[in-house]
C-alpha positions, 0 to 999 in steps of 0.5 A, spaced: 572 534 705 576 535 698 570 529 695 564 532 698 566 539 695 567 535 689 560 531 688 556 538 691 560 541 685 558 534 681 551 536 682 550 542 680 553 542 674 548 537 671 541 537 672 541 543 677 544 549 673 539 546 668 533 547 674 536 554 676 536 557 668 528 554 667 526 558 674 530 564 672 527 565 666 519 564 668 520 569 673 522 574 668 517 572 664 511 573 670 514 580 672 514 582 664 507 579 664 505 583 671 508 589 668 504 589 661 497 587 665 497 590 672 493 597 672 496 601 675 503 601 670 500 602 665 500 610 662 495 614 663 491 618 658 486 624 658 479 623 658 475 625 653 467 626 654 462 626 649 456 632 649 449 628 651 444 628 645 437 625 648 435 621 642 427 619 641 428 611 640 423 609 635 422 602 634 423 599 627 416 598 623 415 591 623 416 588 615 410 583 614 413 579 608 407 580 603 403 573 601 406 569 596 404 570 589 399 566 585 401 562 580 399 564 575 394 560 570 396 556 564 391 560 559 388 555 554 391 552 549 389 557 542 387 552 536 391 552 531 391 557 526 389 553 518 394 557 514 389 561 509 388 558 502 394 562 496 389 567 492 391 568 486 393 574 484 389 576 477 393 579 471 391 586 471 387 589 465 391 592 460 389 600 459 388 602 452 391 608 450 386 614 450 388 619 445 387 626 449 383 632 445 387 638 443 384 643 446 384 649 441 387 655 443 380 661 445 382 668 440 380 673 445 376 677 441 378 685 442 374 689 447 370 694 442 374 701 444 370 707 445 371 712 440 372 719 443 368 724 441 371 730 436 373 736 439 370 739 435 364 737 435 363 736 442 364 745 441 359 745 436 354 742 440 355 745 446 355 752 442 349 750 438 345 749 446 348 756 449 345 758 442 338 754 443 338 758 450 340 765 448 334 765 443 330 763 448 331 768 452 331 774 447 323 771 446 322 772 453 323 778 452 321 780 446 315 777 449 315 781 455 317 788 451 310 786 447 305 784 452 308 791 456 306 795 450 299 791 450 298 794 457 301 800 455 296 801 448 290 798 453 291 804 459 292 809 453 286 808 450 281 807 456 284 815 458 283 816 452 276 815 451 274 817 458 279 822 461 277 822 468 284 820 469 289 824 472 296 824 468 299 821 475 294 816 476 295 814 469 302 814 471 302 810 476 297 804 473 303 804 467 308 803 472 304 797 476 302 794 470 309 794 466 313 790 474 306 787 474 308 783 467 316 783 469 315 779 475 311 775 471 317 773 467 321 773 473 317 767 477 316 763 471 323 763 470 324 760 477 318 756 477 322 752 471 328 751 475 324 749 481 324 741 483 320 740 489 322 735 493 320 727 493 317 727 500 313 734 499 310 732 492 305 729 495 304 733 501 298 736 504 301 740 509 301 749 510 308 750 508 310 757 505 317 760 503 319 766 502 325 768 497 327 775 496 332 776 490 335 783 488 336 783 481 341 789 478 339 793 473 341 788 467 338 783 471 344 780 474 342 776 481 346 781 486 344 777 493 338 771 495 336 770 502 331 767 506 326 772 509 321 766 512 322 759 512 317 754 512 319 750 517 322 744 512 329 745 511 328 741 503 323 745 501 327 752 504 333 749 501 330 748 493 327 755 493 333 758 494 336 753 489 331 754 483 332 762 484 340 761 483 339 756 477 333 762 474 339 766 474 340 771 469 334 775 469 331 780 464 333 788 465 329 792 470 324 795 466 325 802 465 319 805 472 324 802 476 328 806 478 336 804 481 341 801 481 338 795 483 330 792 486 328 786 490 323 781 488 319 776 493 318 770 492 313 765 495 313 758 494 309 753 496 308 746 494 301 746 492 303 752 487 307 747 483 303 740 484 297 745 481 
């Protein structure tokens, strides 16, 4: 008994431990595998879902490759160029020196100053026109002081020889006669001062002014107004100028009685182109 004890002993000892190591570590082997892949060990986790998107699919463009290329044509062989002939540069003339003329410098002549007149001979002759003019009119009315007489000297006379006259009559025919003369006088200085108009010179259209004056005793003109216009401003315009410019008069005669007398004037063309 003792030896079957020892051989049982004897075996495992050998190739049977060695058996029972090997099973033992592939069973720990499966069951550690079993634990790695079996679903309902492993640990669960949460799951997650995602929201829906519906996404229209759109189907790729289909990309044709584009056709080859064409090989491009060997373009022609370009003749070859002759270099052209070395011209000769021609030595350049030799430029003469030309002598420049000196232009003279031009002596401005002064321009000739006007000479300014004398003062003094400028107030003479002036007081020789103011003279001139004085003399005048001291003619005038000597002239009209005489030719007043005349008609005086004639009225006295026929008186005389008739006597059919009455002394007022007589009277008033001195007095007409001598405003007869003075306004005259009075007309002929304005007339010569009168400048008709250009486009009235030779018109032949019925035109009238009429100009009153009141003169005073020493033949000063006081006031000139237009009593009736003839339409025309021009001539209305040159009547009145021409009695300013006449301007002073001679004295009233002495049968004028007052201060001072109006006088009208009547202009018309047809009188000064006469």
């Amino acid at each position: 008994m003792s030896s079957a004890v020892l051989r049982r002993f004897n075996f495992w000892d050998g190739e049977q431990v060695a058996w029972a190591i090997g099973v033992s570590l592939g069973l720990h082997l499966l069951l550690v595998l079993l634990l790695a892949f079996w679903p309902g060990w492993r640990i669960s986790r949460p799951k997650v879902f995602a929201p829906v998107y519906n996404v229209a699919l759109v189907s790729p463009a289909v990309f044709r490759p584009a056709p080859p290329a064409p090989a491009p044509k060997a373009a022609p062989a370009k003749p070859a160029v002759k270099p052209a002939p070395a011209v000769k540069a021609k030595p350049e003339p030799k430029k003469e020196a030309v002598a420049l003329k000196k232009d003279k410098p031009k002596l401005l002549k002064p321009k000739p100053v006007a000479e300014q007149p004398d003062p003094s001979k400028l107030l003479a002759s002036r007081l020789k026109k103011l003279e001139k003019e004085v003399a005048a009119e001291r003619r005038a009315e000597q002239k009209l002081t005489s030719a007043m007489n005349r008609l005086e000297s004639k009225v006295a006379t026929r008186q005389a020889a008739s006597g059919a006259f009455a002394a007022g009559a007589a009277a008033a025919d001195t007095s007409s006669l001598r405003f007869q003369v003075y306004y005259t006088e009075i007309w002929e200085r304005v007339r010569r001062q009168w400048v008709l108009p250009e486009a009235l010179v030779k018109s032949r259209a019925n035109l009238e002014s009429v100009v009153v004056a009141r003169i005073t005793r020493d033949g000063a003109l006081a006031k000139v107004w237009l009593e009736k216009s003839s339409g025309n401003s021009r001539l209305d315009a040159s009547a009145l100028r021409a009695v300013e410019k006449a301007a002073p008069f001679p004295p009233l005669p002495s049968v004028v009685r007052g201060r001072d007398h109006e006088i009208g004037l009547r202009f018309r063309p047809e009188d000064l182109n006469g």
